[in-house]
N, C-alpha and C positions, 0 to 999 in steps of 0.2 A: 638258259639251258633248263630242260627241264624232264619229270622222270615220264617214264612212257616214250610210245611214238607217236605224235597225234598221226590225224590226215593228213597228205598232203596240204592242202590250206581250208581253212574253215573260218567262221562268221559267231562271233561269241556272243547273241546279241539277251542280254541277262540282266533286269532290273538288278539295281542295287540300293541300300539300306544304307541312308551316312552312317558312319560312322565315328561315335561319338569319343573325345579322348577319354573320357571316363568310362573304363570297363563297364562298368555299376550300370551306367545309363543304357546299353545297347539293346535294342528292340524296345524301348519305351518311347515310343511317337516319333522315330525319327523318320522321315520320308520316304519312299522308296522312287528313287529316281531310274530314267533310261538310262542303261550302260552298253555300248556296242564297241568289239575289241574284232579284227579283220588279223590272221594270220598267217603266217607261211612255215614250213617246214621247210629247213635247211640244207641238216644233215640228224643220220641218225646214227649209232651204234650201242653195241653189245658188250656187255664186261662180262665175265665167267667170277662174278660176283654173286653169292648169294645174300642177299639183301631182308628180303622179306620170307615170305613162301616159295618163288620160285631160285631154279637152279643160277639163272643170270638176273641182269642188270640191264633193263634197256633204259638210254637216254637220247635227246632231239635236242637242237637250237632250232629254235624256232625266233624267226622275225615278229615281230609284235605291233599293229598298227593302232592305237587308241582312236576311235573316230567320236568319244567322246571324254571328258573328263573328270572322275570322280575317285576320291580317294582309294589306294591301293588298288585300285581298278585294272591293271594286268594279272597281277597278284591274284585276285579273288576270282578274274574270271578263267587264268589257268587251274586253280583247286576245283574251280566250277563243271571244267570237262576232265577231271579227273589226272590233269598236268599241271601239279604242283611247278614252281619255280624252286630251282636246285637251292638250298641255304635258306629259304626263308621262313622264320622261326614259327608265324603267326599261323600264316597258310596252307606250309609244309606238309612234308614229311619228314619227321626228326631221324629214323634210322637212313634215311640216304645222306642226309643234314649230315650225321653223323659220320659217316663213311668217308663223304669228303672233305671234312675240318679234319679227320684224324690220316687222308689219305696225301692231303696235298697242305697240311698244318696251319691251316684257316677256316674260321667258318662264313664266308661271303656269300653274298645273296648275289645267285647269277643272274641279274638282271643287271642290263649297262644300256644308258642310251646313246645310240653312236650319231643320230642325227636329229635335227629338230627344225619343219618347216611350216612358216608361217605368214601371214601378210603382213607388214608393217600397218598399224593402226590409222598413222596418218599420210603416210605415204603411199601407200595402199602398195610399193615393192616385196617382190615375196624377197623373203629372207632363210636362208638356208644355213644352222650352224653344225659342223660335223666335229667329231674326236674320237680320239682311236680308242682303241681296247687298254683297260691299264692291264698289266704287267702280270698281276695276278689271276686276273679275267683267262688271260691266254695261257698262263698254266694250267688251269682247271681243262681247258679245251682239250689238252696231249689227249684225251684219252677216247677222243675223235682221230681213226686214220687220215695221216696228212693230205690224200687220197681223194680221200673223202669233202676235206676243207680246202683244198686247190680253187683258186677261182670264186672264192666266198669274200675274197676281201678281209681275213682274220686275222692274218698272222703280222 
């Protein structure tokens, strides 16, 4: 989940800078690799929140296709189009962060992966492993009309 509304689906495609566990070290010779992130727009809604500057609250789930893989690489490349991921401390936005650790009495990073496909190495069978939303995840969604997530597969 994340704040804003993106496009309907878009193409993140945004070098990226390892990065290094050591704060200290960041932008000192680390590489700048390909990064390319493919997504979808789910559903979107509106809270009569004021958050920021404005009078409401828009938020989306959006689907997240990594077509490459580098650290916190969903993560950075939603802050990158200006759709932080909801809870995440690094990349965020603290006052929505905020909103919803104090709204729903946690502060989680809405980010979950529900599936993961892949070739087996030596078998060359693809492998498909799925899991559902935990518990928490699906609280945070209430404030998506049911309506709206019918037929998403969410609930």
């Amino acid at each position: 989940m994340v704040r804003g509304w993106p496009a309907e689906s878009g193409r993140v495609d945004h070098p990226l800078r390892d990065e290094p566990e050591d704060r200290r070290l960041r932008g000192l010779g680390q590489p700048v690799r390909e990064a390319l992130t493919e997504y979808r727009t789910l559903a979107t809604t509106q809270l009569d929140v004021a958050i920021e500057t404005y009078p409401t609250s828009r938020y989306a789930l959006v689907e997240l296709f990594p077509k490459t893989g580098r650290k916190h690489q969903l993560r950075r490349h939603m802050k990158h189009i200006s759709h932080p991921i909801i809870g995440d401390a690094n990349h965020g936005r603290g006052r929505h962060n905020r909103y919803f650790a104090e709204r729903f009495g946690q502060g989680r990073l809405m980010l979950a992966a529900t599936a993961i496909r892949f070739r087996h190495p030596q078998t060359g069978q693809d492998i498909t492993i799925e899991a559902p939303l935990e518990a928490s995840f699906l609280q945070v969604l209430a404030i998506f009309p049911d309506s709206v997530l019918q037929g998403l597969d969410v609930r």
